[in-house]
VMD Tcl script that draws the C-alpha trace (Angstrom):
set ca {
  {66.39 -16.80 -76.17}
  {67.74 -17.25 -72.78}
  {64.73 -19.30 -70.27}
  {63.67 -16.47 -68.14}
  {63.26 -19.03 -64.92}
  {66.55 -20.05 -63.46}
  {66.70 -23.97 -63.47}
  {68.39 -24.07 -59.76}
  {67.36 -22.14 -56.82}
  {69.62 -21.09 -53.92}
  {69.83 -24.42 -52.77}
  {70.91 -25.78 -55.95}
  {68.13 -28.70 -56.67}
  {66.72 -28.05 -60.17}
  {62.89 -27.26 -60.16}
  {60.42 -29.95 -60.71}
  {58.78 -29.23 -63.72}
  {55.34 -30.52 -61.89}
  {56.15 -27.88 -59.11}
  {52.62 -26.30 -57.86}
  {54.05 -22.67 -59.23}
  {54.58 -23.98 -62.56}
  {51.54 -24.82 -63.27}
  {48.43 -23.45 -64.16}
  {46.05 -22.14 -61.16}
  {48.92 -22.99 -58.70}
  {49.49 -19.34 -57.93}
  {45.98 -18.48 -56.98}
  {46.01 -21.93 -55.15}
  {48.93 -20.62 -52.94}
  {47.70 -17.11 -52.28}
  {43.92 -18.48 -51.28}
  {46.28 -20.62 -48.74}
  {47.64 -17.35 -47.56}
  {43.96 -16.11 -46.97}
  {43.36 -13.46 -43.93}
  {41.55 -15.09 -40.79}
  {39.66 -12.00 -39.78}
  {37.84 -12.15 -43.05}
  {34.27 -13.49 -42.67}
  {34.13 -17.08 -44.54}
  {32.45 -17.46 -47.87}
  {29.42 -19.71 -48.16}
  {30.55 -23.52 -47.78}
  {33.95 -22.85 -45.77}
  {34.19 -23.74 -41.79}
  {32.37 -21.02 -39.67}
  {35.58 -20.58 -37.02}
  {38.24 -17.88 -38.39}
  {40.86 -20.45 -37.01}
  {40.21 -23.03 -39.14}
  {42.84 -23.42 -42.34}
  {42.25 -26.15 -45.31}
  {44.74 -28.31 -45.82}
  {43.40 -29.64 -49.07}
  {44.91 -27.55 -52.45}
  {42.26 -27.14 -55.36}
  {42.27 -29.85 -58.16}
  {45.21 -28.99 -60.61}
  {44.35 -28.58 -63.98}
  {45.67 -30.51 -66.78}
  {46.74 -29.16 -70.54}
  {44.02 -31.12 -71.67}
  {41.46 -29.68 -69.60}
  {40.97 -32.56 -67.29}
  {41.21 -32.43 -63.68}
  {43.53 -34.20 -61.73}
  {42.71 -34.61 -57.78}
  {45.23 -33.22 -55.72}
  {47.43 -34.36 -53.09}
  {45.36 -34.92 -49.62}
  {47.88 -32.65 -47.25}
  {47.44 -32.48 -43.17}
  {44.85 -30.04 -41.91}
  {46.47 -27.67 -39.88}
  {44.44 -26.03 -36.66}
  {45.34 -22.76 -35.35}
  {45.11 -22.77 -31.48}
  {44.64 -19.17 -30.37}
  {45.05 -20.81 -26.55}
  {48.49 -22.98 -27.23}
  {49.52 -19.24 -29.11}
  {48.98 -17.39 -25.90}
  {50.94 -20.25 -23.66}
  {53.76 -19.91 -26.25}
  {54.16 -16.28 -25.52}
  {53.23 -16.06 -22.09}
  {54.94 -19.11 -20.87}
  {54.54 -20.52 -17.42}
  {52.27 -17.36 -16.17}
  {48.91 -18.40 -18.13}
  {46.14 -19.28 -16.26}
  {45.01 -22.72 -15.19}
  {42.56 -23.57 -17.81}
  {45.36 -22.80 -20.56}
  {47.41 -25.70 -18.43}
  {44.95 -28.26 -18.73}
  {44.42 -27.65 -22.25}
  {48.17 -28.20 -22.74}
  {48.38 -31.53 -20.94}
  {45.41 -33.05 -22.61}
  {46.34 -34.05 -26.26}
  {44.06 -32.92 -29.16}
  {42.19 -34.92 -30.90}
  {41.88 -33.07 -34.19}
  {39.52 -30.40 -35.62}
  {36.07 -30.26 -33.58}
  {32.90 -30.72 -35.96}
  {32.89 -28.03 -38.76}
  {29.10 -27.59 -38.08}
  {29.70 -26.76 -34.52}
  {31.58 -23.78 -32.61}
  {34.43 -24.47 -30.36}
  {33.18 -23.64 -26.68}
  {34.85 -21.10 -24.34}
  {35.51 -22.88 -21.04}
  {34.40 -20.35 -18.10}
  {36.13 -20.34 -14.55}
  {33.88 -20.53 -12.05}
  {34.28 -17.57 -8.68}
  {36.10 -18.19 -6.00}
  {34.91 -19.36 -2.33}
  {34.90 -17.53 0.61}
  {37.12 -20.71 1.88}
  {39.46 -20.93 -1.05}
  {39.71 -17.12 -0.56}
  {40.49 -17.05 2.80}
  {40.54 -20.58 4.47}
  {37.80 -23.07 5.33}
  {38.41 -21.80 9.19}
  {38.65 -17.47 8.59}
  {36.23 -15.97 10.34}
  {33.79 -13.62 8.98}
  {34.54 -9.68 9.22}
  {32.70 -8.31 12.43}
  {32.36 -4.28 13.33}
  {34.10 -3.10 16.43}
  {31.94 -1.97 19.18}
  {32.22 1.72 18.51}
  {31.13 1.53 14.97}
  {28.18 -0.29 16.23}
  {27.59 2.14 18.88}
  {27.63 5.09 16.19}
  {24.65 3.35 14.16}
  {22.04 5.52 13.61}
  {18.25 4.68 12.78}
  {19.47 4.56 8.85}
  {22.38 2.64 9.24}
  {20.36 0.47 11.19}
  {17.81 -0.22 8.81}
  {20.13 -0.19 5.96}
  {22.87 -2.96 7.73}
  {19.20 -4.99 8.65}
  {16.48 -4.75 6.40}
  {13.33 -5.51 7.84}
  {12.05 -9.30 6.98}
  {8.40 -8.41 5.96}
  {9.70 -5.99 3.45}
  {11.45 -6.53 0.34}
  {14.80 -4.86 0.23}
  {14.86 -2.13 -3.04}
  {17.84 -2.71 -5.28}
  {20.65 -0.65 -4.93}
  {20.39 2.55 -7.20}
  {23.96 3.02 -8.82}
  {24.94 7.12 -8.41}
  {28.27 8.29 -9.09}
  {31.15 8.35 -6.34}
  {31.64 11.64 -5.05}
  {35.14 12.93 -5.58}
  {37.72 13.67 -2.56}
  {37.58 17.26 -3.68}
  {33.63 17.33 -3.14}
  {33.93 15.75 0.49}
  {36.53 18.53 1.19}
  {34.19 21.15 0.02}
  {31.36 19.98 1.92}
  {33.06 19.47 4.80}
  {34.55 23.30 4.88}
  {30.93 24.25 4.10}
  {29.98 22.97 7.92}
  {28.85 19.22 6.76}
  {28.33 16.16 4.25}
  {25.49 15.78 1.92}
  {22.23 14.58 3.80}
  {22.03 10.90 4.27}
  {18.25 11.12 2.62}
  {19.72 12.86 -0.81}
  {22.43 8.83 -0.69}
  {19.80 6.39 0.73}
  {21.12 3.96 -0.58}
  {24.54 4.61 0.77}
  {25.75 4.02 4.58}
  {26.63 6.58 6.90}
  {30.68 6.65 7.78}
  {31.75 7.21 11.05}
  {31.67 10.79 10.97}
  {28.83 11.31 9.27}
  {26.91 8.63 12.44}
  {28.42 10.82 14.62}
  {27.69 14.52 12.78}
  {24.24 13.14 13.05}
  {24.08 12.14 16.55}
  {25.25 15.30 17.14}
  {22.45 16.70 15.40}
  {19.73 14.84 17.08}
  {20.47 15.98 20.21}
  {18.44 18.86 21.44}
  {20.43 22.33 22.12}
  {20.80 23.76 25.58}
  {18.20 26.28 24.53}
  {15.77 24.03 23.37}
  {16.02 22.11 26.51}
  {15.27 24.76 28.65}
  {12.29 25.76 26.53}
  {11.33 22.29 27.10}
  {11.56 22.56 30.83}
  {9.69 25.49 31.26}
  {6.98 24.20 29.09}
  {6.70 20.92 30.93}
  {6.97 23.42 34.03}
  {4.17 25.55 32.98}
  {2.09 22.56 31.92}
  {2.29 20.82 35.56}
  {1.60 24.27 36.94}
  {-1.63 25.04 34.64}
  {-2.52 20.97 35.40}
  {-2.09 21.74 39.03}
  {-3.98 25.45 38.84}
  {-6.81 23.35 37.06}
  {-7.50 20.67 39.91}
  {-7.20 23.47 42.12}
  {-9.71 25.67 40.37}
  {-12.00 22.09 40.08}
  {-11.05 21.21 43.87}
  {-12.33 25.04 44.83}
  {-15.60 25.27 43.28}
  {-16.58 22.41 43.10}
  {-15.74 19.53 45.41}
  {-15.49 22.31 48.14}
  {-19.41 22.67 47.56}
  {-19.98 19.11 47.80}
  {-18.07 18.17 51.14}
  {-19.43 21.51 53.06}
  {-22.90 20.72 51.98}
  {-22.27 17.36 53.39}
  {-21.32 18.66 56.90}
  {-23.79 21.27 56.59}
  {-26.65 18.88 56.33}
  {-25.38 16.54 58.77}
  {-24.69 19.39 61.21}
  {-28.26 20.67 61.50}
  {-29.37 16.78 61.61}
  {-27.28 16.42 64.63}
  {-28.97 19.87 65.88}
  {-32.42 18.08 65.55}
  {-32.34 15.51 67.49}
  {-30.52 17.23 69.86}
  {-33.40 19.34 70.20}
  {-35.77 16.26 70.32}
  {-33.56 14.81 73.01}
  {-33.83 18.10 75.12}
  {-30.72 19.53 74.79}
  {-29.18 22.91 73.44}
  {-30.71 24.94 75.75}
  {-30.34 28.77 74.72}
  {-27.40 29.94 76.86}
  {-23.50 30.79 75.63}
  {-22.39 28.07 73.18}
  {-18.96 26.45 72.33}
  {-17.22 28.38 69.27}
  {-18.42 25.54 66.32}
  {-21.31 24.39 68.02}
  {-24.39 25.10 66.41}
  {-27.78 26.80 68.22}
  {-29.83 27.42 65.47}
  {-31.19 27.18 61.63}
  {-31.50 29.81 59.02}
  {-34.16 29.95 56.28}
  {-34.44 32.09 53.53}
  {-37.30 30.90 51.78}
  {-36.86 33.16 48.41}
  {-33.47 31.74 48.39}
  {-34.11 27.84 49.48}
  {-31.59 28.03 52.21}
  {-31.50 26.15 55.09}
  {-28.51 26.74 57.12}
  {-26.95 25.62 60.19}
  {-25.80 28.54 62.45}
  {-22.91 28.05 64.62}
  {-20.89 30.32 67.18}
  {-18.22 32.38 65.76}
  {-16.95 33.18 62.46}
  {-13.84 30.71 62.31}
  {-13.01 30.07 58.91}
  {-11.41 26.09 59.02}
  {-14.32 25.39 62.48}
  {-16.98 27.15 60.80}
  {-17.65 28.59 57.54}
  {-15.62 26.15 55.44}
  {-17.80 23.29 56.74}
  {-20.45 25.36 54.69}
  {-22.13 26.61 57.96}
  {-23.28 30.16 58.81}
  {-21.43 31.94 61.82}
  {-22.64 34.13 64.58}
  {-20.57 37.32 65.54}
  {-19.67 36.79 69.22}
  {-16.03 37.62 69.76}
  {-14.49 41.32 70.92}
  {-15.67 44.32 69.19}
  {-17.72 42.17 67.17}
  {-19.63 40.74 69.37}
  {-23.74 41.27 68.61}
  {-26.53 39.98 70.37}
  {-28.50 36.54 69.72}
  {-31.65 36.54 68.45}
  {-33.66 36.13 71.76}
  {-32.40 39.73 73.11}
  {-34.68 41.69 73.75}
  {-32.47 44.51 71.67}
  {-29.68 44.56 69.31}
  {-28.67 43.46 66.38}
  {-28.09 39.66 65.63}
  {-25.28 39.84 62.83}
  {-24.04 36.41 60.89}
  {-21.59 36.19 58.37}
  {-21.13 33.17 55.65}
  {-19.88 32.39 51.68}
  {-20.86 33.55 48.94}
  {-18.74 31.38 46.76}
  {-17.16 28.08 47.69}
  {-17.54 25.51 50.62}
  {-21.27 25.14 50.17}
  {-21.83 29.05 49.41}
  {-24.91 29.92 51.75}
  {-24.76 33.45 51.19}
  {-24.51 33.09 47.49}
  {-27.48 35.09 46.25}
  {-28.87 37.56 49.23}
  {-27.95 40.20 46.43}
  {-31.81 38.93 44.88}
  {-33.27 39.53 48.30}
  {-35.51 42.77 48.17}
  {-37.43 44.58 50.79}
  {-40.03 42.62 52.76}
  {-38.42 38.90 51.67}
  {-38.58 36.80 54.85}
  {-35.74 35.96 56.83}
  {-36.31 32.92 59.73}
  {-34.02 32.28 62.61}
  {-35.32 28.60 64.07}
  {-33.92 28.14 67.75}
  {-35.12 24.93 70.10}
  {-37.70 26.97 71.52}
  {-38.93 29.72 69.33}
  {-39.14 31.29 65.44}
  {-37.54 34.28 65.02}
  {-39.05 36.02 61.92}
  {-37.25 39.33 60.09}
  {-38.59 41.44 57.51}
  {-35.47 42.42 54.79}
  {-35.44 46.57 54.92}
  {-31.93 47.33 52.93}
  {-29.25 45.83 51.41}
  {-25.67 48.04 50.93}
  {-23.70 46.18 47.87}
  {-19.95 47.23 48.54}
  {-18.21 48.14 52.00}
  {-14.86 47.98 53.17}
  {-13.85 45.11 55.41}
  {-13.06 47.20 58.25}
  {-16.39 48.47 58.39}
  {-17.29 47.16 61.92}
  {-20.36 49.40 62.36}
  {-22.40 47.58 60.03}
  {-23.01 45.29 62.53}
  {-23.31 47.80 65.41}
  {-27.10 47.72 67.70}
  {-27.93 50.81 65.25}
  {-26.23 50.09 62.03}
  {-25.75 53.07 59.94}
  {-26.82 53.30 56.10}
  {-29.31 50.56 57.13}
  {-32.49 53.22 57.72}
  {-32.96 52.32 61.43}
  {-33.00 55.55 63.72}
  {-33.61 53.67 66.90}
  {-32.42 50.28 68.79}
  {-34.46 47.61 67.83}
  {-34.12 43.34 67.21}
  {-32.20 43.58 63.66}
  {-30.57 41.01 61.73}
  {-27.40 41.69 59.51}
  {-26.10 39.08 56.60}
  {-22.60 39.22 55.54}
  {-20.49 38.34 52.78}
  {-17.48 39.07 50.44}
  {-18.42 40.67 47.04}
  {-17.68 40.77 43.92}
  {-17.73 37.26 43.68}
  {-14.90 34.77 43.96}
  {-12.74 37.75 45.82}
  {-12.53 38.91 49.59}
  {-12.00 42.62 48.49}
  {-15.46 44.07 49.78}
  {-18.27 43.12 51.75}
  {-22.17 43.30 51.12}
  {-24.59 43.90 53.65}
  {-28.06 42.97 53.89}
  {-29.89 44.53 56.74}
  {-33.27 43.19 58.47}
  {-35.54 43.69 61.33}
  {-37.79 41.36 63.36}
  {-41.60 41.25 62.40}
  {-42.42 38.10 64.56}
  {-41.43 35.60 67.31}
  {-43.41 32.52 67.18}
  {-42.93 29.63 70.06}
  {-42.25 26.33 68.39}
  {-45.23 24.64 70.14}
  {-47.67 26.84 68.04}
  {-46.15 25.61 64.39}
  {-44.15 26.81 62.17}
  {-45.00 30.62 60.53}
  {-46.74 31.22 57.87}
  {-43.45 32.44 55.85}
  {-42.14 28.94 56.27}
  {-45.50 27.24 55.38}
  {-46.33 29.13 52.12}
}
mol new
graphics top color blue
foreach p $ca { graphics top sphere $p radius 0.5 }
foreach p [lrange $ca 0 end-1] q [lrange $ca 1 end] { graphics top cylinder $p $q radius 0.2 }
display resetview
């Protein structure tokens, strides 16, 4: 029969008859040479996928013997020199370096080959040793708000929260919020700075309407004027009190000694000067009693005043007739007249002159008249229950209290008229 295996190839060179494919176990020899990288290697083999034997499996003989094989070069696969091949002069500069240094074989078969690792960039190999840092214009500064603030600087003493990652908003979700009148709220991002017109859109917002500034006006305006109504209210009844109780006393000191000096002889009198003192025992009021009924001379230095002037004019308490009518507060600058609304029938009134004490009797009291009720003070006042002239007395005052609307009368008449040199009367002693 005709040999199956052609004794030339192509070429024309006659096989070797010790050829590795004509023997025994040289085919599976060649194929495990031919073995796939990416397949995990077998127990014993070298742990990189790269690594290819160059050693060929011991032949076997006829016999059954084994014959060592040929020791052939170990080849390396260099994934790296593969991608400079293909890529040429556009690899990267770690695959340059690794083609100018010469290898010095296969690393260690116990040990992985290590991946070098580029280190980042400098801010000077970036953008030059001598680039200056990126600084904000003035008008993004300007538009900063409080949360930009604190976001660009976070405060020292506090440790700055990391960063929560959120997605991006989309362009078509900025253009729907800003049709709908505005951006999200920078507390729903804050972790996320405000832009330009969002630091404006919110300066905007913290300024106060035109409304709510006039609101504001008119409140600070009605606070001043209630403030102002207060110390008023504080100045009226109360220091008022104080001061005319002040000049009161030291009026009808001054009266004293004038009298122990010999002076202030009954006669006419200066309008403000004061003739006389007032008791009213029930009461405990002693007043000073001056001429006329001036309000700044007289009755707001918390004195009493004597009716002396025109149609008012009434007689003094020495006459031997008539009606000696005196009008003072009843609320405010020292308030004299306060309580003769208490006084009833028979109470004692005492008029104390240099000379003499002039005692009254009260008879009747009328709560509410009209201002221009002159003839309560007339010589024969009527409502009072005198029929004839006589020595009366008549208190005046404005009612109800803290107004000027009405006036209250108390009527009185005299009972007694006692010369200083024979002591005071019993309605003063008692």
């Amino acid at each position: 029969m005709t040999d199956l295996r052609p004794e030339r190839d192509s070429s024309g060179a006659p096989y070797d008859a010790n050829d590795a494919h004509g023997d025994a176990g040289a085919f599976e020899a060649a194929v495990d040479h031919l073995a796939d990288p990416l397949t995990d290697p077998l127990p014993g083999q070298h742990p990189s996928p790269w690594f290819r034997s160059g050693g060929a499996e011991p032949e076997q003989t006829p016999a059954g013997q084994t014959a060592a094989a040929e020791p052939q070069e170990q080849e390396w696969y260099d994934p790296e020199g593969y991608a400079r091949d293909w890529y040429g002069q556009q690899q990267p500069q770690q695959h340059q370096a690794q083609q100018q240094q010469p290898q010095q074989g296969p690393p260690p078969q116990d040990q992985p080959q290590p991946q070098p690792q580029t280190p980042e960039p400098t801010y000077e190999q970036l953008y030059g040793a001598y680039a200056p840092e990126p600084v904000p214009d003035d008008e993004t500064v300007g538009l900063r708000t409080d949360d930009t603030r604190r976001i660009a600087e976070p405060e020292p003493d506090r440790p700055t929260e990391a960063p929560i990652d959120r997605p991006t908003e989309g362009r078509a979700a900025r253009r729907k919020a800003a049709k709908k009148g505005g951006t999200r709220p920078a507390e729903s991002r804050p972790g996320a700075p405000l832009s330009r017109v969002e630091a404006r859109r919110a300066e905007r917002a913290r300024r106060p309407s035109p409304g709510a500034v006039i609101s504001r006006g008119l409140g600070e305006v009605f606070i001043t004027v209630g403030v102002l109504m207060l110390l008023f209210v504080t100045y009226q009844l109360w220091w008022t009190n104080i001061r005319a109780h002040q000049q009161a006393n030291g009026a009808a000191h001054d009266l004293q000694e004038s009298w122990a000096k010999g002076k202030g002889k009954p006669g006419s009198f200066e309008p403000g000067q004061g003739f006389a003192l007032l008791h009213i025992p029930r009461l405990d009021v002693v007043v000073p009693v001056a001429e006329g009924i001036d309000k700044q001379q007289v009755l707001d230095r918390g004195m009493v005043g004597h009716y002396n002037e025109g149609a008012t004019k009434t007689a003094m308490p020495e006459a031997k007739q008539g009606n000696f009518a005196v009008a003072g507060h009843r609320n405010t600058h020292g308030e004299p007249f306060r309580y003769i609304n208490r006084l009833e029938p028979g109470d004692p009134i005492v008029v104390e002159t240099q000379d003499k004490y002039f005692v009254y009797k009260m008879a009747s009291i009328l709560p509410q008249t009209s201002p221009g009720n002159t003839g309560v003070i007339g010589p024969v006042p009527p409502g009072s229950g005198f029929t004839k002239p006589g020595r009366y007395i008549t208190l005046t005052t404005c009612t109800p209290e803290f107004t000027s609307k009405y006036r209250m009368i108390v009527w009185g008449k005299m009972v007694e008229e006692r010369p200083r040199d024979k002591g005071k009367p019993s309605a003063l002693v008692n």
